[in-house]
C-alpha positions in Angstrom: -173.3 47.1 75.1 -172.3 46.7 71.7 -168.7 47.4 70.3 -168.8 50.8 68.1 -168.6 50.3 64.3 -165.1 50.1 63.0 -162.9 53.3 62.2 -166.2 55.0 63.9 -165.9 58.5 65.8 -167.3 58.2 69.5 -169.9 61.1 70.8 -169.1 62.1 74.2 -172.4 63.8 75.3 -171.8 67.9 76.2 -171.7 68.7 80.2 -175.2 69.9 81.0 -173.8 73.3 81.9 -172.5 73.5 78.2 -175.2 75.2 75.6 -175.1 73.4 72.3 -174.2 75.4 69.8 -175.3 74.5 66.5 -172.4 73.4 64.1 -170.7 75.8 62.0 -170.4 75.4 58.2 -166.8 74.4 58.6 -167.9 72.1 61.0 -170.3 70.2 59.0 -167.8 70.4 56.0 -165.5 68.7 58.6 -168.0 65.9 59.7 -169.5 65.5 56.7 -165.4 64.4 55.3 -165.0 62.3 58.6 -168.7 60.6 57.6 -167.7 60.0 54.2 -163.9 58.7 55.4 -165.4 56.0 57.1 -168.0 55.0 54.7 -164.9 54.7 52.0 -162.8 52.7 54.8 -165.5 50.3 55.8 -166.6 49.9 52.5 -163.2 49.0 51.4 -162.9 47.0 54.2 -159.5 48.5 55.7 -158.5 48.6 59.0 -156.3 51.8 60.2 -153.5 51.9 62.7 -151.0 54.7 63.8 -147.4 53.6 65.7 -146.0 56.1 68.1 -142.3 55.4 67.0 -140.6 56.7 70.0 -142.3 54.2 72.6 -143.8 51.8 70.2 -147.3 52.3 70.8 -149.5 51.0 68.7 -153.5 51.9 68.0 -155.5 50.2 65.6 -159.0 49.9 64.7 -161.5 47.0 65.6 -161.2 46.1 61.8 -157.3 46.3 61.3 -157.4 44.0 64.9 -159.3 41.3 63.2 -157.7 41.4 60.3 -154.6 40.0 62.8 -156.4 37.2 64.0 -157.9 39.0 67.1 -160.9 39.6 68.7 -162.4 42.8 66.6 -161.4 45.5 69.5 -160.0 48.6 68.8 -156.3 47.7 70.0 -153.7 50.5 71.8 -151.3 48.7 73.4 -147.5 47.4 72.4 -146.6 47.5 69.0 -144.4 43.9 69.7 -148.1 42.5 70.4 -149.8 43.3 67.8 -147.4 41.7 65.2 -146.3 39.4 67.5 -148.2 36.2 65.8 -146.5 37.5 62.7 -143.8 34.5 61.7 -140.5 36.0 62.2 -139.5 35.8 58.7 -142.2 38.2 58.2 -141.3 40.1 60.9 -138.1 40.6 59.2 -139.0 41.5 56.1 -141.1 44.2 57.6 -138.3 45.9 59.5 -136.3 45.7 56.4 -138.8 47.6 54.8 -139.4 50.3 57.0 -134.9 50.5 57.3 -135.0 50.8 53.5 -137.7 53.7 53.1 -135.9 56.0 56.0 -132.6 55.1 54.5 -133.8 56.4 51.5 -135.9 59.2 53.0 -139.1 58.1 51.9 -142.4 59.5 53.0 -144.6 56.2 52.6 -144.2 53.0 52.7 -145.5 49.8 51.4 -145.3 46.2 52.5 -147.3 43.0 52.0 -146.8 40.2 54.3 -148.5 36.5 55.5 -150.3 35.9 58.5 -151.5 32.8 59.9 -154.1 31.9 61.2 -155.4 30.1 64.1 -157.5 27.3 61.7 -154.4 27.0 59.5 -155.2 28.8 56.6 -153.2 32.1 55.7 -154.5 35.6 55.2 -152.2 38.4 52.7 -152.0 41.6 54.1 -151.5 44.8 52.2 -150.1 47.9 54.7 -149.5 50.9 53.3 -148.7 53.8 55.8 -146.9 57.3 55.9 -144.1 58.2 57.5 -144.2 61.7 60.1 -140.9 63.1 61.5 -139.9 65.2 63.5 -138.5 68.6 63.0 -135.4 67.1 63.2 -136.0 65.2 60.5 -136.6 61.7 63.0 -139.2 59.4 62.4 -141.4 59.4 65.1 -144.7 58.1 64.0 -146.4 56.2 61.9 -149.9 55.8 60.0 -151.5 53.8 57.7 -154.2 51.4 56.6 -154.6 47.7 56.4 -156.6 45.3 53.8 -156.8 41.6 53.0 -155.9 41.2 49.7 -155.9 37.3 49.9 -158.3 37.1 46.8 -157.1 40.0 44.8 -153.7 38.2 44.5 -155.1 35.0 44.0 -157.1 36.5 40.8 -154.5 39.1 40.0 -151.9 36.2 40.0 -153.5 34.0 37.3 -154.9 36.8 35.3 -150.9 38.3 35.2 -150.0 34.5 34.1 -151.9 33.9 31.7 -151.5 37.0 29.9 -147.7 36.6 30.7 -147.8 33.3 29.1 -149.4 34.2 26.1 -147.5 37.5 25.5 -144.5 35.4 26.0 -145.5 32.4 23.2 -147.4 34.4 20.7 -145.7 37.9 20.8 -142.2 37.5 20.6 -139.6 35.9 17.6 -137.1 35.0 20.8 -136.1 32.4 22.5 -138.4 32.9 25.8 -138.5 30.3 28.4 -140.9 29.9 32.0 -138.4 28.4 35.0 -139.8 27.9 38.9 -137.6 30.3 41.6 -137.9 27.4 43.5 -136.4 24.3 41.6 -134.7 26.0 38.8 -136.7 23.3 36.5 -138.2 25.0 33.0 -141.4 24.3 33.0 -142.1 26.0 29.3 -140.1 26.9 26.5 -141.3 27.9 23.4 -139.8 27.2 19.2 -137.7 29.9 19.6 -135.7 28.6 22.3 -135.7 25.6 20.6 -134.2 27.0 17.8 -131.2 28.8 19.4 -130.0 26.4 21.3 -130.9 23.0 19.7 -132.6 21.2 22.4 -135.8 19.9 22.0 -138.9 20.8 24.4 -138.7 17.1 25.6 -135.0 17.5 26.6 -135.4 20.9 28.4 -138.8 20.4 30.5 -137.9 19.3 34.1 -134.5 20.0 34.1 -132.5 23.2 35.5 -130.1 25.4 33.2 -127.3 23.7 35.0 -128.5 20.2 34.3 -128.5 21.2 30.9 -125.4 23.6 30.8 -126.8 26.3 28.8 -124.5 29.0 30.4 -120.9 29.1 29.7 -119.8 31.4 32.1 -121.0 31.3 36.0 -119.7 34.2 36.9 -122.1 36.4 34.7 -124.7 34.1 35.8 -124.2 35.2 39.4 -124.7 38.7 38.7 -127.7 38.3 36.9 -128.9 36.5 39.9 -127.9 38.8 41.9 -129.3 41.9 39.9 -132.5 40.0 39.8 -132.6 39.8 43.5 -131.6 43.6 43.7 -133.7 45.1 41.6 -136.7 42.7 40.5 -136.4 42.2 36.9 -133.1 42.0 34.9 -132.8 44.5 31.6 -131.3 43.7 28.6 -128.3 42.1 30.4 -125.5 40.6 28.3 -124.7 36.9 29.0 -122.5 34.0 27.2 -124.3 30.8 26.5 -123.6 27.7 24.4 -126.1 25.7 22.5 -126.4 22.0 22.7 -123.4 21.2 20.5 -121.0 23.4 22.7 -121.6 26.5 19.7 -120.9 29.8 21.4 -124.1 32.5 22.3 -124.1 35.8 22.6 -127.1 36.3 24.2 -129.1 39.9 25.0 -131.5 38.5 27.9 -134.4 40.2 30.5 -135.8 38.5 33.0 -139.2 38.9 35.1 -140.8 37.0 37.6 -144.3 36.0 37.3 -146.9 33.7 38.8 -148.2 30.3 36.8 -150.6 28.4 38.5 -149.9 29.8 41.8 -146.1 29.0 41.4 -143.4 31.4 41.8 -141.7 31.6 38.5 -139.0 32.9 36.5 -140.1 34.2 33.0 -136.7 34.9 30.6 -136.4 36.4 26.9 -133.1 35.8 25.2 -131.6 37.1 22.2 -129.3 36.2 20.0 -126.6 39.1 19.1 -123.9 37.4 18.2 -124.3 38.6 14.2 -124.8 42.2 16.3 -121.7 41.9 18.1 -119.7 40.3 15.3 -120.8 43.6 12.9 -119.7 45.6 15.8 -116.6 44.6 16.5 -115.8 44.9 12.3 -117.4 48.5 12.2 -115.2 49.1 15.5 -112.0 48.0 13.3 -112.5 49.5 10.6 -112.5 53.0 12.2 -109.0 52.3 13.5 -107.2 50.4 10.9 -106.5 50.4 6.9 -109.1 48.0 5.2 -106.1 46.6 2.9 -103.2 46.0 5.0 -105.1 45.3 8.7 -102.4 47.4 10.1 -103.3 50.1 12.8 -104.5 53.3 10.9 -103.3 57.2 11.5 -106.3 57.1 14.4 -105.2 54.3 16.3 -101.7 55.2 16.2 -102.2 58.2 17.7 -103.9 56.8 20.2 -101.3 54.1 20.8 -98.4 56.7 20.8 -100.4 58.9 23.2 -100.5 55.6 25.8 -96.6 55.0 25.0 -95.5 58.4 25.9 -97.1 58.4 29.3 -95.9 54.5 30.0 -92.3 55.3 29.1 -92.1 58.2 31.0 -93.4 56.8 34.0 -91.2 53.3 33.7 -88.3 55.7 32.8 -87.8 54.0 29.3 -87.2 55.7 25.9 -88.9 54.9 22.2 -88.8 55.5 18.7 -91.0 56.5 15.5 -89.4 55.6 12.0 -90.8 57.0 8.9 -91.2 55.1 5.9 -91.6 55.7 2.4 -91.5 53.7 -0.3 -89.3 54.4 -3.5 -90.7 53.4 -7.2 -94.1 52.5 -5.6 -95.5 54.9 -8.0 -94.0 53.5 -10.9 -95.1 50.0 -10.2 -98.9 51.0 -9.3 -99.1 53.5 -12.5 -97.4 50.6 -15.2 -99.0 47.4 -13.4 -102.3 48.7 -12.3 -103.7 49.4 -9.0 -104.3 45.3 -7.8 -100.6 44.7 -8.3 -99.7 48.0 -5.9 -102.1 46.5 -3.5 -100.1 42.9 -3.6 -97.5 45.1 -2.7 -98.4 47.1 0.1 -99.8 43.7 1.5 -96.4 42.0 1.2 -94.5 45.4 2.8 -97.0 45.2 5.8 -96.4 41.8 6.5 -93.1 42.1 6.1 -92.6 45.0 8.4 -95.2 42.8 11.5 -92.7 40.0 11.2 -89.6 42.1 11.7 -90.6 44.2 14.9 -91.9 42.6 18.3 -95.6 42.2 19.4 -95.7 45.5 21.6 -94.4 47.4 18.9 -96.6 49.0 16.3 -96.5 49.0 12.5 -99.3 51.1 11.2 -100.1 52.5 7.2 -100.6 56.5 7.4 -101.7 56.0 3.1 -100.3 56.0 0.1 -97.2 54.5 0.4 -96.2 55.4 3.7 -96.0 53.2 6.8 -94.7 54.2 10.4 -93.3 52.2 13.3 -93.7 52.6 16.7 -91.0 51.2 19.0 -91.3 50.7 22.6 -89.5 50.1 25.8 -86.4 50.7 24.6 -83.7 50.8 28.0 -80.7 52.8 28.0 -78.8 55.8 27.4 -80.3 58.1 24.4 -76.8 57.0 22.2 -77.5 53.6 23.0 -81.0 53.5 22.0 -79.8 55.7 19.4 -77.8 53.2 18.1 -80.3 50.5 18.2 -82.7 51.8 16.5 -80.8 52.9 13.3 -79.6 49.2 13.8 -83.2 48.5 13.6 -84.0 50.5 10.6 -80.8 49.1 8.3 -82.4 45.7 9.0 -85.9 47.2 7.7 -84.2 48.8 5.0 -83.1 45.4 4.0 -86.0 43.5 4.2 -88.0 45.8 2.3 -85.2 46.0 -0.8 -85.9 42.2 -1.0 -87.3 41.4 -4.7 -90.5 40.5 -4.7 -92.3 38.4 -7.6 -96.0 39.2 -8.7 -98.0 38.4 -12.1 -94.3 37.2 -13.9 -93.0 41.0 -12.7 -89.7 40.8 -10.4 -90.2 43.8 -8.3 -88.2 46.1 -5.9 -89.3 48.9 -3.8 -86.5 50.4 -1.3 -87.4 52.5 1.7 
């Protein structure tokens, strides 16, 4: 007796004692979706299965059987049996798969894995299955389909190369560079690489980053890696290079993996923002000091007194804010013009950085008025009381010092 078509619905003929009734319209709605079912599954060539969670039972069709490198049955036995020919490595991957989506409460799941066969070649399998609980919110079955898509990742592999490839060479001003997971080697790099690091194709091709020492710091390295491993592709990541003469990168990268000529690979876009960050880090000083002097603005010194007051209260220490104001600043800006009143708020704010210590603040509130900060200060209120007026007699001096600018001998006292 032949074996049933696959995914097929068996007859079992009415007792004779049993009229038959002729179908109702729901009925032949019903079997007309069960016909059309299993034309769509055997002409897509899946196999089905269903897993009984709870005592790992496992039935599959005479199609999803073959598939597995046995005889084209319809299989209900152990679940261990079925995939037991699986190599363990793929047996692993598969329970991590199915840990991951009820971790994360999924309803379906997806997983491709390798199977080998008897005559030595290997077949790609595609399961996709849903997941049923309980209403305890337990898994306790599973079911899904299985297909062989050996040739559609064959084809789907080079056509997503070469489009890769040429997307990567002919689209795109960056430096963008093809590596194998494997080896680590580049095995393309296009001009623009070329051009931000120095090297010449010849000097990159068949040698690893490393080998070449393109990356400055490992430690961001390993997170990359390790974010490419996480989550598949890496996204505008921020790295630290170096070109080939040991110049600095700043370096905006995203990584992808892709297939070239059947070879698991690596394909990288890097950019250079080091003129980015460099504009950046200007705006970002700008907003908190005064563009003449360099010294802290009223922003930042806010900011840096608001820190102060919570660190000395909590180390039990005391500070100080002194005023200052400059006397016959007007005059000299008003009779000498405005470049020789800048020379001299530039030679006041130096003056007052090189008489305080580093974690003390001297910042310019405008005009002619300067503040400083001082911290840490340990002891009594008298005694700190006392130091600081000592503090700002020795300012008071430094400041009174003459100053000579354009043939002018100039004095401004605080």
């Amino acid at each position: 007796m032949s074996n049933p078509p696959d995914n097929s619905v068996l007859k079992v003929p009415a007792q004779a004692a049993t009229p038959s009734l002729p179908p109702t319209g729901a009925e032949r709605v019903l079997q007309q979706t069960r016909d059309r079912l299993e034309l769509a599954l055997e002409l897509a060539q899946m196999g089905t299965w269903d897993l009984d969670i709870t005592g790992n039972r496992l039935q599959a069709s005479a199609r999803a059987s073959a598939l597995h490198g046995m005889a084209a049955l319809p299989f209900d036995e152990d679940g261990r049996q079925f995939f037991g020919s699986l190599p363990a490595e793929e047996r692993r991957r598969m329970r991590a798969v199915y840990a991951a989506a009820l971790e994360n409460r999924q309803d379906c799941l997806q997983v491709t894995y390798r199977f080998q066969l008897q005559d030595g070649t290997s077949r790609l399998l595609e399961s996709r299955a849903r997941i049923y609980r309980n209403e305890h919110g337990q898994a306790v079955k599973l079911s899904g389909t299985v297909l062989d898509i050996t040739q559609q990742c064959v084809q789907s592999a080079l056509e997503a190369s070469e489009e890769k490839f040429a997307k990567a060479f002919h689209s795109s001003p960056d430096s963008i560079t093809i590596t194998e997971i494997e080896s680590g080697r580049y095995v393309e790099v296009n001009d623009g690489f070329c051009r931000l690091t120095g090297f010449s194709a010849q000097e990159v091709l068949g040698r690893t980053a490393h080998e070449i020492g393109i990356w400055s710091d490992t430690v961001q390295r390993e997170y990359m890696i390790d974010e490419l491993r996480q989550k598949g592709r890496v996204h505008h990541r921020e790295m630290n290079g170096q070109d080939k003469h040991g110049a600095p990168l700043v370096l905006d990268i995203s990584v992808e993996f892709i297939t070239l000529n059947n070879t698991a690979c690596l394909l990288m876009n890097a950019r250079d923002i080091g003129q980015l960050k460099t504009a950046q880090a200007q705006v970002q000083h700008l907003a908190y000091h005064d563009p003449l002097t360099g010294l802290p603005n009223r922003a930042l010194l806010m900011d840096r007194l608001s820190q102060q007051v919570s660190l000395l209260q909590h180390q039990n220490l005391r500070g100080a804010l002194l005023f200052l104001d400059l006397d016959h600043f007007k005059h000299i800006n008003d009779s000498l013009g405005h470049p020789v009143g800048d020379s001299v708020l530039s030679i006041i704010a130096a003056r007052l950085e090189a008489s305080v210590r580093q974690e003390d603040t001297v910042a310019r509130l405008g005009g002619d008025e300067f503040v400083v900060l001082i911290c840490g200060l340990d002891g009594t209120r008298d005694e700190v009381t006392q130091q600081v007026r000592v503090l700002a007699d020795n300012l008071r001096e430094l400041l009174a010092e003459p100053m000579f600018l354009d043939g002018h001998r100039l004095q401004v006292t605080p």
